[in-house]
N, C-alpha and C positions, 0 to 999 in steps of 0.2 A: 533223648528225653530230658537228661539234666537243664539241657541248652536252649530247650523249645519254649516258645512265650504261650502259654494257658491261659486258656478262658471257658469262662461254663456252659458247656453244649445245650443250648436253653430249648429247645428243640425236644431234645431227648429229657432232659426234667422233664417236659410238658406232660409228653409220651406218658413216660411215668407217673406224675402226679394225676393223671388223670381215670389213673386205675385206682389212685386209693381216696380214703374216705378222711380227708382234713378240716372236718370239721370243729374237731376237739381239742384243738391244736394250742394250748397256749402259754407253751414254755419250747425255747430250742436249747439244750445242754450241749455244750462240745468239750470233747475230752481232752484233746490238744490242737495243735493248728498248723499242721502241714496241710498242705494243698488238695490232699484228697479227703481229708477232713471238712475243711472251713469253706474252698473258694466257691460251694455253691448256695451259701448257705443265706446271701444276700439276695440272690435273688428269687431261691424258695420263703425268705421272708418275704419279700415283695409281692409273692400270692398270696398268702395267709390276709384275710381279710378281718381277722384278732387282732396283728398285732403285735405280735408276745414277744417277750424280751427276750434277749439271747444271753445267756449265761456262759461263761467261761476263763480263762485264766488273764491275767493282765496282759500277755503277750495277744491273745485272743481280742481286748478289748481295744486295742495300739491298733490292730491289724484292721480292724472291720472302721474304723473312724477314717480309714485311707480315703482319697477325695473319690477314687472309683467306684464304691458304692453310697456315697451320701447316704448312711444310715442315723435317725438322730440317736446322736450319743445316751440320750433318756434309755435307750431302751436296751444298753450295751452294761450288761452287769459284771464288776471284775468280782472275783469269788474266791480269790488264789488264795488270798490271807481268811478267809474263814474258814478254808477246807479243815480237814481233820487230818490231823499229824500227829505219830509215834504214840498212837492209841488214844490221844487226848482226842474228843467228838468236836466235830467241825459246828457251823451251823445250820441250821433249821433254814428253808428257804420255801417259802409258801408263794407261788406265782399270781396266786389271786388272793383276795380278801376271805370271797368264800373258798378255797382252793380245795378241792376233794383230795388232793394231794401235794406229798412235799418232796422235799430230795435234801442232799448234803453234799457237798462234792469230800472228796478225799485227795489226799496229794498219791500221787502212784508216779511210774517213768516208764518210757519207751524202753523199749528192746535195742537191741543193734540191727540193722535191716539184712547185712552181709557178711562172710566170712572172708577174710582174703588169706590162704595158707601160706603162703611162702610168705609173709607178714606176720605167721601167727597173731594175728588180732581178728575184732570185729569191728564192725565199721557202722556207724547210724549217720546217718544224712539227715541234711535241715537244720542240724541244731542249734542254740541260740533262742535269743527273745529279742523281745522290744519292750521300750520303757519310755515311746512317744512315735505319734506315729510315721509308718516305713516311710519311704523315699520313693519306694517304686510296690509295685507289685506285678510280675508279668512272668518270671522264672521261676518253677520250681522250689529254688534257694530263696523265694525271695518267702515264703510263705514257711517263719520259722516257728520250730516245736513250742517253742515254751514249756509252761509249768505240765505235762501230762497230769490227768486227772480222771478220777473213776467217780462214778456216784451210786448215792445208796438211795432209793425211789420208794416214796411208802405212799399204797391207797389207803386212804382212810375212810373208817364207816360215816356214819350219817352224822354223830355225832362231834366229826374233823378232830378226834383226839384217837380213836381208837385204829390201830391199824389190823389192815384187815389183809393186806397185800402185801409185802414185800419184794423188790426186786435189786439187784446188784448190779451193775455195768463198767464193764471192763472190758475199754477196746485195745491194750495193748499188751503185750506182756510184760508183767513185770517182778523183781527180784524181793522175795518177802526181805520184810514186813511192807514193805509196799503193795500200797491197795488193801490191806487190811482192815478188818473192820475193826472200829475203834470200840473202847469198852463204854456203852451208852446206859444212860438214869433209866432205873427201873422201869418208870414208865415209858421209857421209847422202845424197851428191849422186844423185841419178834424173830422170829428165825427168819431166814433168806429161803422164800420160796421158788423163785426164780434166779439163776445165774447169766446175765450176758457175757459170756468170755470170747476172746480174740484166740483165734489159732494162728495168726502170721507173727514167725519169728518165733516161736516156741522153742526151737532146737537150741537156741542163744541164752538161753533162761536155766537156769539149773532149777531142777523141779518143780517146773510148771509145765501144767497150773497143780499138780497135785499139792503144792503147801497153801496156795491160794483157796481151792477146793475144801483140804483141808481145815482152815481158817472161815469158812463160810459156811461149810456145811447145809448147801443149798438141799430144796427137796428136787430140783430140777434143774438142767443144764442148757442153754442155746448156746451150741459154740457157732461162733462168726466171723464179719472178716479173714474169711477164708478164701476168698473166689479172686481170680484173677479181672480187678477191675478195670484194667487195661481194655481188654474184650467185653464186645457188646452183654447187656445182659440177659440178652434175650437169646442169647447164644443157645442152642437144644443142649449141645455137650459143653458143662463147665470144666474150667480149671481154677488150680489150685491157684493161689496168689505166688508168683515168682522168689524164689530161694525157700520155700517153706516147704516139705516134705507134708503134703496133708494124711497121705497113710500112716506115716510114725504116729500123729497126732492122736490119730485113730486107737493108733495100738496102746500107746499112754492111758488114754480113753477105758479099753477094757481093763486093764490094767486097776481100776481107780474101781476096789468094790462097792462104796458108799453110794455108785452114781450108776450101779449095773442095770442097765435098762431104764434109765433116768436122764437121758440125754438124747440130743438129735443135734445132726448139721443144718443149718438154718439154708434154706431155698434164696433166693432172692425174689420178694414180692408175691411170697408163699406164705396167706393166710395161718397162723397156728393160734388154735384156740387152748385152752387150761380152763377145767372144771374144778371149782371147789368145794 
């Protein structure tokens, strides 16, 4: 796999895209920029009939200006240096004019993806940035991490000031204070209704996500990025995402009283509605 040249099963997006409802489509957030993050993400904006910027870290915005996807740079937002760092609040990022909603990115970091013992270490792959755009893009290696980043998602009422929704996402794990939510002006302050969290790589993490959990105090859990994306996803029987124990994950899970019956593993391409 390290070795193999990648490209976007555009076939299979189709497949996919064609079950959901992309209508309302007009903002793409990415949290960092390995290959199973970013590399399809040019040519899912290439259906969107909106438009919408793509938001993401500088190494993110180097990456997508590569001459393989001719995307115009207009709509390629870097966001590295406003995210929210060591509790100070990032910025406010409103995708439209009239936007019903907004987001903030947060600075967070990747896990290690592998253990090697006779090394005692861990091991993460892809890392590294860019600060002008790649050379190539066709390996694995060549599609690197960058800045990782989590964001904070607020629906806003009718009035576009009042929040009415809250939601957190976090696709990787990572070591507090990382990913933490920052101390925000009275008027932004809501609680996290919703938590998107990452299960891959959890074992590598001391105390996660229970100090991240902790720190957000969601009313609600999606854990994600769990599924072995390797394999079709249409597969009847899933797997776990490779090196990740998803029953420890599990057991952590019960473990965590604040979230006892307030959480679920997310399906892929399994509708979950939330009534308020």
């Amino acid at each position: 796999m390290p070795f193999k040249n990648l490209q976007t099963d555009q076939a299979m997006v189709d497949k996919i895209w064609n079950r959901l409802d992309t209508s309302h489509i007009s903002a793409i957030l990415v949290t960092h920029s390995h290959y199973d993050h970013l590399m399809d993400v040019p040519y899912i904006h290439q259906k969107l009939r909106s438009v919408p910027s793509i938001y993401g870290s500088s190494t993110c915005y180097y990456t997508l200006q590569h001459q393989t996807y001719n995307l115009p740079t207009a709509k390629l937002v870097d966001v590295e240096a406003e995210a929210s760092v060591a509790g100070k609040p990032g910025k406010w990022y409103y995708p439209l004019p009239d936007s019903s909603y907004r987001f903030m990115p947060l600075l967070a970091e990747h896990a290690p993806h592998v253990r090697v013992a006779f090394l005692d270490m861990n091991i993460k792959l892809y890392e590294g940035w860019y600060d002008s755009v790649p050379a190539r893009l066709s390996k694995p290696k060549d599609w690197k991490e960058g800045q990782t980043l989590s964001y904070l998602l607020d629906f806003m009422g009718a009035d576009r000031k009042t929040v009415k929704v809250r939601l957190s996402v976090i696709t990787s794990a990572c070591n507090p204070p990382s990913g933490f939510l920052p101390e925000l002006a009275p008027a932004d302050q809501h609680p996290v209704d919703i938590s998107l969290l990452c299960v891959a790589s959890h074992k590598y993490v001391e105390n996660y996500p229970a100090k991240l959990l902790q720190n957000m105090n969601p009313r609600f859990m999606i854990a994600s990025h769990w599924e072995d994306f390797f394999l079709r996803y249409d597969r009847k029987k899933k797997r776990g995402v490779r090196f990740t124990n998803l029953n420890k994950f599990i057991a952590k899970m019960k473990a965590i009283e604040q979230l006892e019956n307030k959480w679920i593993l997310s399906e892929p391409l399994v509708k979950t509605t939330f009534l308020y």
